[in-house]
C-alpha positions as CSV (number, residue, x, y, z in Angstrom):
1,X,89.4,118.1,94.4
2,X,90.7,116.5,91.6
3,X,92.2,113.9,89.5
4,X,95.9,114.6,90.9
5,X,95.8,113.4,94.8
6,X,93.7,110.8,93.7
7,X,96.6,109.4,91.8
8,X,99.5,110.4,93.7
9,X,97.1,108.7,96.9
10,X,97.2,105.4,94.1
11,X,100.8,105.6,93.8
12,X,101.6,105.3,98.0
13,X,99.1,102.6,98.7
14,X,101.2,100.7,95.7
15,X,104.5,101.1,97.3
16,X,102.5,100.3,100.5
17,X,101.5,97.0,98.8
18,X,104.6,96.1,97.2
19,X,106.6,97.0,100.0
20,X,104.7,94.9,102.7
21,X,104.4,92.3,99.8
22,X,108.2,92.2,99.8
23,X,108.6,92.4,103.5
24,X,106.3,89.1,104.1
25,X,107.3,86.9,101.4
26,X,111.6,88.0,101.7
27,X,111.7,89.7,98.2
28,X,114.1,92.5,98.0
29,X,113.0,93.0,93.9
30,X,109.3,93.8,95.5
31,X,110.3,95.8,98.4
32,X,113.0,98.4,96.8
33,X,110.9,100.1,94.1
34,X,107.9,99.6,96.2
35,X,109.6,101.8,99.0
36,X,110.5,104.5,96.1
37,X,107.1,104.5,95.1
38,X,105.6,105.2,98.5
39,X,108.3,107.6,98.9
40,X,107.3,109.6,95.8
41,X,103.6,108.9,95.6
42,X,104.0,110.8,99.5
43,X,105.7,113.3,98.0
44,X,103.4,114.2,95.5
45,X,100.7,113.7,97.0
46,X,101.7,116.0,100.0
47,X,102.5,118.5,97.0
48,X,99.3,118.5,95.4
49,X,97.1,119.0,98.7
50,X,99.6,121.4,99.6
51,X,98.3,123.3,95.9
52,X,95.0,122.8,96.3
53,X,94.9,123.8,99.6
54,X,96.4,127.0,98.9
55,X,94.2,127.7,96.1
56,X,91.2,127.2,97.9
57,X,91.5,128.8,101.2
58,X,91.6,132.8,101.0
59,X,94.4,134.7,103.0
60,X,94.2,135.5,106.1
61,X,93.6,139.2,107.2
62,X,96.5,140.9,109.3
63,X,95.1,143.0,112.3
């Protein structure tokens, strides 16, 4: 598949940690940019399947 959704998929469980690492332990500097980063790492990685995806599959016939 590639090097891309394997990094962007990297990027969202970090925000996953961080965020749930802010959530139990009550530390707002550990939960903020670990939100962002799941937020983005999502983003990207729902960009990059969405590319590969489309790359791979031929179009469908009409008819």
């Amino acid at each position: 598949m590639g090097l891309e959704p394997a990094l962007a998929g990297l990027v969202v469980l970090v925000g996953i940690g961080l965020t749930s690492f802010g959530a139990f332990t009550h530390t707002a500097t550990a939960m903020a940019p670990g939100a962002a980063l799941a937020l983005f790492g999502g983003g990207w990685l729902g960009n990059s399947l969405a590319r590969v995806y489309a790359r791979v599959r031929p179009p469908a016939r009409s008819g």
